[in-house]
BALUM-789463 format. One record per residue (C-alpha): residue number from 1; y, x, z. Coordinates in Angstrom, 3 decimals. Example, Ala and Ser with C-alpha at 12.3 -4.5 7.8 and 13.67 -1.06 7.14 Angstrom:
% BALUM-789463
<pt num="1" north="-4.500" east="12.300" up="7.800"/>
<pt num="2" north="-1.060" east="13.670" up="7.140"/>
This chain:
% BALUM-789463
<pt num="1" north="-126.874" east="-200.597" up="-17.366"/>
<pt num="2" north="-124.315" east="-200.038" up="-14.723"/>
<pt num="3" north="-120.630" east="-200.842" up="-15.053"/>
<pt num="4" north="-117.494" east="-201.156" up="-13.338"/>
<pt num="5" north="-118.124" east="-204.732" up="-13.858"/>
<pt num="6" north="-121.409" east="-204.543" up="-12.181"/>
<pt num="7" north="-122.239" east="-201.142" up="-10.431"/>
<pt num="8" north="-125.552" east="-201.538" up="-9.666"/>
<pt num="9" north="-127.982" east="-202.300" up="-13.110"/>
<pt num="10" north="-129.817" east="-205.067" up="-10.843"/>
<pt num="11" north="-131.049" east="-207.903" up="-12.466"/>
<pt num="12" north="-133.110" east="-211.266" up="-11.271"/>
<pt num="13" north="-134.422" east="-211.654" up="-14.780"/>
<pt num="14" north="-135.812" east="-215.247" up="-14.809"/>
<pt num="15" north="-136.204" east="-216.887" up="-11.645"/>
<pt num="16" north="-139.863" east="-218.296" up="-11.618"/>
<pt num="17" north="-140.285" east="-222.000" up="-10.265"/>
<pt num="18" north="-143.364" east="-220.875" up="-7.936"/>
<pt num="19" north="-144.278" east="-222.657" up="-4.981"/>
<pt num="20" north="-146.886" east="-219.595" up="-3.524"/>
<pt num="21" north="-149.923" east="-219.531" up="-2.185"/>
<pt num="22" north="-149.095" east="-217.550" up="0.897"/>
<pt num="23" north="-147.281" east="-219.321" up="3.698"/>
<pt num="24" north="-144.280" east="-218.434" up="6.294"/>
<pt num="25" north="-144.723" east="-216.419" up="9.527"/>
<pt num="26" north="-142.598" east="-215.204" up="12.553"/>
<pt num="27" north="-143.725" east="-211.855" up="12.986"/>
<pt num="28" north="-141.642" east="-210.521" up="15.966"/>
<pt num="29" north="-138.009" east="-210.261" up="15.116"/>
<pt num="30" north="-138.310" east="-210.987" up="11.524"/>
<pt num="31" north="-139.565" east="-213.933" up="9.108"/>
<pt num="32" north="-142.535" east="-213.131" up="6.488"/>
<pt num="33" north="-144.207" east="-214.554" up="3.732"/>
<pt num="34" north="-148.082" east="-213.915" up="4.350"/>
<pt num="35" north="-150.987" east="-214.632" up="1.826"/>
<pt num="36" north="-154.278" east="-213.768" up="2.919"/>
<pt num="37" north="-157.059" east="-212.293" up="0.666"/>
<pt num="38" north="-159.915" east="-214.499" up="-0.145"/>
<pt num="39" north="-162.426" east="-212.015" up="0.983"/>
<pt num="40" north="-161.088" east="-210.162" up="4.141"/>
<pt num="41" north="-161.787" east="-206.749" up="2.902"/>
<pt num="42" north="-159.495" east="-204.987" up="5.903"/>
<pt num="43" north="-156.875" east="-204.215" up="3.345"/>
<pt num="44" north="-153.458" east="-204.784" up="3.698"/>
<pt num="45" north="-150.387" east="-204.507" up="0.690"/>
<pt num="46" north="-146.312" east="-204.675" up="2.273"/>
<pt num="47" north="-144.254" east="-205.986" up="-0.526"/>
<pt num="48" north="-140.854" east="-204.922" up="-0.147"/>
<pt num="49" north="-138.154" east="-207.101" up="-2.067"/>
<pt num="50" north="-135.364" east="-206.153" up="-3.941"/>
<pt num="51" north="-131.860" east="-207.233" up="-3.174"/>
<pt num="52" north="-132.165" east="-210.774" up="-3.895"/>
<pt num="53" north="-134.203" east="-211.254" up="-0.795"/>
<pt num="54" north="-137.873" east="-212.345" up="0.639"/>
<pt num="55" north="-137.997" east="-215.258" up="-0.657"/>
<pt num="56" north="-137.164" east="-214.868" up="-4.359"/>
<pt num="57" north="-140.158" east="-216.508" up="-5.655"/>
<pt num="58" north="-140.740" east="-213.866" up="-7.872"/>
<pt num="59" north="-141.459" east="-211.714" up="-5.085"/>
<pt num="60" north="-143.823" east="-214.005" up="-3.697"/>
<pt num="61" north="-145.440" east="-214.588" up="-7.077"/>
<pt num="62" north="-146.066" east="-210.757" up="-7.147"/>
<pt num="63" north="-147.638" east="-211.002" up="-3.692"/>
<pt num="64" north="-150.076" east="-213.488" up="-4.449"/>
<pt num="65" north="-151.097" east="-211.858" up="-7.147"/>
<pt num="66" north="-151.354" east="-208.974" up="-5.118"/>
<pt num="67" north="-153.309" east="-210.867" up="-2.855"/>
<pt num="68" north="-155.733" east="-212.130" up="-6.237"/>
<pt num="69" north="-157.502" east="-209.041" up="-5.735"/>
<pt num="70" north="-158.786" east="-208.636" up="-2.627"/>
<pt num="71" north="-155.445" east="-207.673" up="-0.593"/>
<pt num="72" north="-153.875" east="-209.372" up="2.411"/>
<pt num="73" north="-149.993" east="-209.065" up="1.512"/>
<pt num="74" north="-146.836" east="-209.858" up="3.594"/>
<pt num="75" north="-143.166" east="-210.124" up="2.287"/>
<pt num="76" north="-141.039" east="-209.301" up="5.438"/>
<pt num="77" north="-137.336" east="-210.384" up="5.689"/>
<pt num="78" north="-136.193" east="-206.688" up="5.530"/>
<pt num="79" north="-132.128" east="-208.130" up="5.571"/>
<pt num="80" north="-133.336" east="-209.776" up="9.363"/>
<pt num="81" north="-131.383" east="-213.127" up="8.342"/>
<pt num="82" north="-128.792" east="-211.782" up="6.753"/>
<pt num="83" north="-128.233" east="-213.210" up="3.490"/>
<pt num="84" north="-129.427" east="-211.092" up="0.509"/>
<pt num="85" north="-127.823" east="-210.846" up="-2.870"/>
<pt num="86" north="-126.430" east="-213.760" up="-5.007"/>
<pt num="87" north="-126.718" east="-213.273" up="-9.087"/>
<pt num="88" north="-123.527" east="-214.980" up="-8.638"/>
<pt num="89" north="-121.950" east="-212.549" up="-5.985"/>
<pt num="90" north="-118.802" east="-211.047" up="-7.252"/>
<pt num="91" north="-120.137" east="-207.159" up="-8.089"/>
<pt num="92" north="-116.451" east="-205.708" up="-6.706"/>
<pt num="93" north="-117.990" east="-206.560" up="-3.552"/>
<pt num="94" north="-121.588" east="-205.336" up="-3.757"/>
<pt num="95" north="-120.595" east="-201.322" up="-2.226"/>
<pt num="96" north="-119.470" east="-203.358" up="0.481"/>
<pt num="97" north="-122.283" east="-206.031" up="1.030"/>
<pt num="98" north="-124.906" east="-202.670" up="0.713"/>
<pt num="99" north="-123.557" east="-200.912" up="3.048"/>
<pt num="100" north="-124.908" east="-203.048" up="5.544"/>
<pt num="101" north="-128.715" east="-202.878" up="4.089"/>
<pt num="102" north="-129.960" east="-199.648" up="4.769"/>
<pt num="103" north="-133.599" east="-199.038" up="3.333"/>
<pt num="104" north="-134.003" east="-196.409" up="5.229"/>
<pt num="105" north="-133.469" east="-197.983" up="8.726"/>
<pt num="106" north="-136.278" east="-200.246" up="8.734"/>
<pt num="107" north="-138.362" east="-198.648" up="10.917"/>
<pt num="108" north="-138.206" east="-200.959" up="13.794"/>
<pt num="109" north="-139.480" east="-203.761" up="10.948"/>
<pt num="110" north="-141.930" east="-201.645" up="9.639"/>
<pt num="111" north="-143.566" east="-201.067" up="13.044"/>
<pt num="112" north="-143.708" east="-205.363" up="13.653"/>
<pt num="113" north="-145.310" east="-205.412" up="10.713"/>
<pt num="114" north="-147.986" east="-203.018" up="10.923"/>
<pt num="115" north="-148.511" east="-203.697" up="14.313"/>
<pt num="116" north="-148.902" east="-206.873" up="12.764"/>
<pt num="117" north="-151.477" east="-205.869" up="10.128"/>
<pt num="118" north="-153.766" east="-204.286" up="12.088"/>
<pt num="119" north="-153.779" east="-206.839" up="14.677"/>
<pt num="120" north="-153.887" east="-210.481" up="13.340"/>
<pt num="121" north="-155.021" east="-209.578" up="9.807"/>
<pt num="122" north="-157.384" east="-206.745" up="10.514"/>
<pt num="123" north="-155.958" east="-204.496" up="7.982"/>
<pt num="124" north="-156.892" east="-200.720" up="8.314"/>
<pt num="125" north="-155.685" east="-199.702" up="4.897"/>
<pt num="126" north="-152.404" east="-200.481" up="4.616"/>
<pt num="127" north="-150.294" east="-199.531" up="1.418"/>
<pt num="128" north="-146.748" east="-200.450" up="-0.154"/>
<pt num="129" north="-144.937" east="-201.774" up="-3.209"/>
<pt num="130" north="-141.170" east="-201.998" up="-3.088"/>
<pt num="131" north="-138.841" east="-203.037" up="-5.956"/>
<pt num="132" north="-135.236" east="-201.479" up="-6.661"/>
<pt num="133" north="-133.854" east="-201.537" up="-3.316"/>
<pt num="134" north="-137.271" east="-201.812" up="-2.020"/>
<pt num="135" north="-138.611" east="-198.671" up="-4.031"/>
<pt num="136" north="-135.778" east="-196.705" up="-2.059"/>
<pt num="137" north="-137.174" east="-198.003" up="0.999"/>
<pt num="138" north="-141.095" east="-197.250" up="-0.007"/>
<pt num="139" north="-139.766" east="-193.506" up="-0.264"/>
<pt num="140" north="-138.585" east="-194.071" up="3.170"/>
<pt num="141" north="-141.709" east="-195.201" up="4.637"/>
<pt num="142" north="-144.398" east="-192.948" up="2.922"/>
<pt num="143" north="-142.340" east="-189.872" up="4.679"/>
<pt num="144" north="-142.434" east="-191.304" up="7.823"/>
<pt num="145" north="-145.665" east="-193.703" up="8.486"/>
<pt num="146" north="-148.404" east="-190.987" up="7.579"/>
<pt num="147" north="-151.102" east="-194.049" up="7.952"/>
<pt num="148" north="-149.681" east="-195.511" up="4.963"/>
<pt num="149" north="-152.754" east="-194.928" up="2.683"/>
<pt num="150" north="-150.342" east="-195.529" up="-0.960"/>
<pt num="151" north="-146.923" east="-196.415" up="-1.939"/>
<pt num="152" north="-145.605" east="-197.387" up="-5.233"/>
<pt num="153" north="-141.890" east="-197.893" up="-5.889"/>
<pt num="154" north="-140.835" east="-199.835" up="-8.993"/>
<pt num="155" north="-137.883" east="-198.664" up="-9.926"/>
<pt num="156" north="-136.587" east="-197.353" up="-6.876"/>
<pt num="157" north="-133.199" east="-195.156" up="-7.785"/>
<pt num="158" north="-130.974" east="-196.299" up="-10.409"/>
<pt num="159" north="-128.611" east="-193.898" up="-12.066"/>
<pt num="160" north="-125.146" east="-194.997" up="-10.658"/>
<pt num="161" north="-126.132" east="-196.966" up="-8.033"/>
<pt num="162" north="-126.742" east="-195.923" up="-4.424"/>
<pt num="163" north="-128.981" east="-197.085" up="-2.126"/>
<pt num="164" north="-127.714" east="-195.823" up="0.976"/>
């Protein structure tokens, strides 16, 4: 629940010890985790991480599993190098550290990685999952990427907490 304390009800929960199955790309301007399908099946998940970052490895546990069932799935860097969140971040400073992580002005990041997709991993069905501050940003790009066959967004506007 949201406080004064801490404004935002965000929560890493229990950090998994999970090395992945998936492995790290450059895909133009921005870093990835990518885990490729065991049977290339020309489908394609973007997982969308929350404000502790791409490489929470809960994130990338949820990819692979993702990626279990038939799915290639990439974890782009949506921050672009920018440090994400901290559980041990003071919260009196989180307004300030968000305004600086838009999730809706990741277009130019969504087009690398669809572009690369549909290039290096032959996707042509593409969908999205996005958690907390990436559920805001799944919103974002079912409106604007019409090719985006489905979108799912866990949790994606907290009461109290703005996602700007």
């Amino acid at each position: 629940m949201a406080n004064e304390a801490h404004p935002c009800p965000c929560d890493i929960g229990h950090r998994l010890e999970y090395g992945g199955m998936g492995h790290e790309v450059q895909v133009e301007h921005i870093q990835a985790y990518v885990t490729r399908s065991p049977v290339d099946a020309g489908k394609a998940v973007i997982v969308i991480q929350d404000i502790f970052g791409w490489q929470l490895p809960n994130t990338r546990y949820m990819a692979d599993m993702i990626a279990g069932n038939g799915y290639t799935t990439i974890v782009p860097d949506f921050f672009v190098g920018q440090p994400p969140w901290r559980p041990s971040d003071d919260w009196s400073t989180f307004p300030e550290w968000l305004k600086t992580k838009n999730a809706r002005k990741i277009n130019r990041e969504i087009d690398a990685v669809l572009r690369y997709l549909k290039q290096q991993c032959n996707a042509q069905k593409i969908g999205v999952v996005g958690f907390c501050w990436g559920g805001i940003a799944v919103h974002h790009v079912m409106t604007t990427y019409p090719e985006l066959k489905a979108g799912v967004s866990v949790y994606g506007k907290s009461t109290g907490c703005t996602f700007t």
